[in-house]
N, C-alpha and C positions, 0 to 999 in steps of 0.2 A: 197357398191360397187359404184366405178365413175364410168360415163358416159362421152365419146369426144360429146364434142359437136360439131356442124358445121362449127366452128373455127380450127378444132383439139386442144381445149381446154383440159386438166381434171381442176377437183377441188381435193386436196389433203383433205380429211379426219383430222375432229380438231383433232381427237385422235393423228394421226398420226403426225400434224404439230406440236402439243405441244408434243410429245414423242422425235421427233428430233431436235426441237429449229428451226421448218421452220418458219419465218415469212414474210408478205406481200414484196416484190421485193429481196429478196435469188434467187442467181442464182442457177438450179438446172441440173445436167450433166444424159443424159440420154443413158443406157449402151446396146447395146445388148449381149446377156448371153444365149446361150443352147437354144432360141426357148420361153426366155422371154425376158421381158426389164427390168432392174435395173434401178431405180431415186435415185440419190444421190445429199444430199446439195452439190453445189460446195465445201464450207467451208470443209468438212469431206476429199477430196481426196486430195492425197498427191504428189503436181506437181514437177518435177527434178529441181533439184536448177542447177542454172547457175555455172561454175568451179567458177568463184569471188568467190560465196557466200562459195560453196561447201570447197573450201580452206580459209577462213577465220572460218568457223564453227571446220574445223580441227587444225587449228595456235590455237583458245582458247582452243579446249580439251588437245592440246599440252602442255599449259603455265598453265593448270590446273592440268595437272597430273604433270608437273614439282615442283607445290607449292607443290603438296600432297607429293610428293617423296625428298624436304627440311626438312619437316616435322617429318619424319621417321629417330629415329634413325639409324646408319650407323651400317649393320648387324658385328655380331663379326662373328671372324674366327674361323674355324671349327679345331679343335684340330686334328693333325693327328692319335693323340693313342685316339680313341673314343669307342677300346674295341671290338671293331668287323671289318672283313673285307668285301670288297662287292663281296667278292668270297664266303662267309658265306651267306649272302642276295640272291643271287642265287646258289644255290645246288641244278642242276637238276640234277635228274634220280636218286637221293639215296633217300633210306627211313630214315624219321628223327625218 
């Protein structure tokens, strides 16, 4: 168990700072939560990207699904005599 010292210091536990990757000057975000406090590495939380960024992350998944979808042969066409109708695919309220 930490102790504040008369700083409002704590000491983080080795356990703990080798379990999360905290080491000496990690800035750490401290949360209030329900009647406790959460500490989190800065590093771990997940800050709003600015629209730039946010629309440049979306323009590459854009040009990355575009490659994948060159990639893929062009589907064939569906034959209209395929042997069944989609009024057979739904038949409700009769027993089959």
């Amino acid at each position: 168990m930490a102790k504040v010292t008369s700083k409002l210091q704590v000491t983080i536990p080795k356990a703990i700072a080798e379990r999360y990757g905290i080491v000496p000057g990690d800035e750490l975000e401290w949360i209030p939560s329900e009647g406790a406090v959460r500490v989190v590495p800065a590093k771990f939380l997940r800050r709003p990207l600015a629209s730039a960024d946010r629309l440049a992350l979306f323009d590459a998944a854009t040009k990355r699904q575009r490659q994948r979808e060159a990639k893929q042969p062009a589907a064939s066409p569906v034959s209209p005599d395929r042997g069944w109708t989609r009024a057979e695919l739904y038949d409700r309220g009769s027993a089959r």
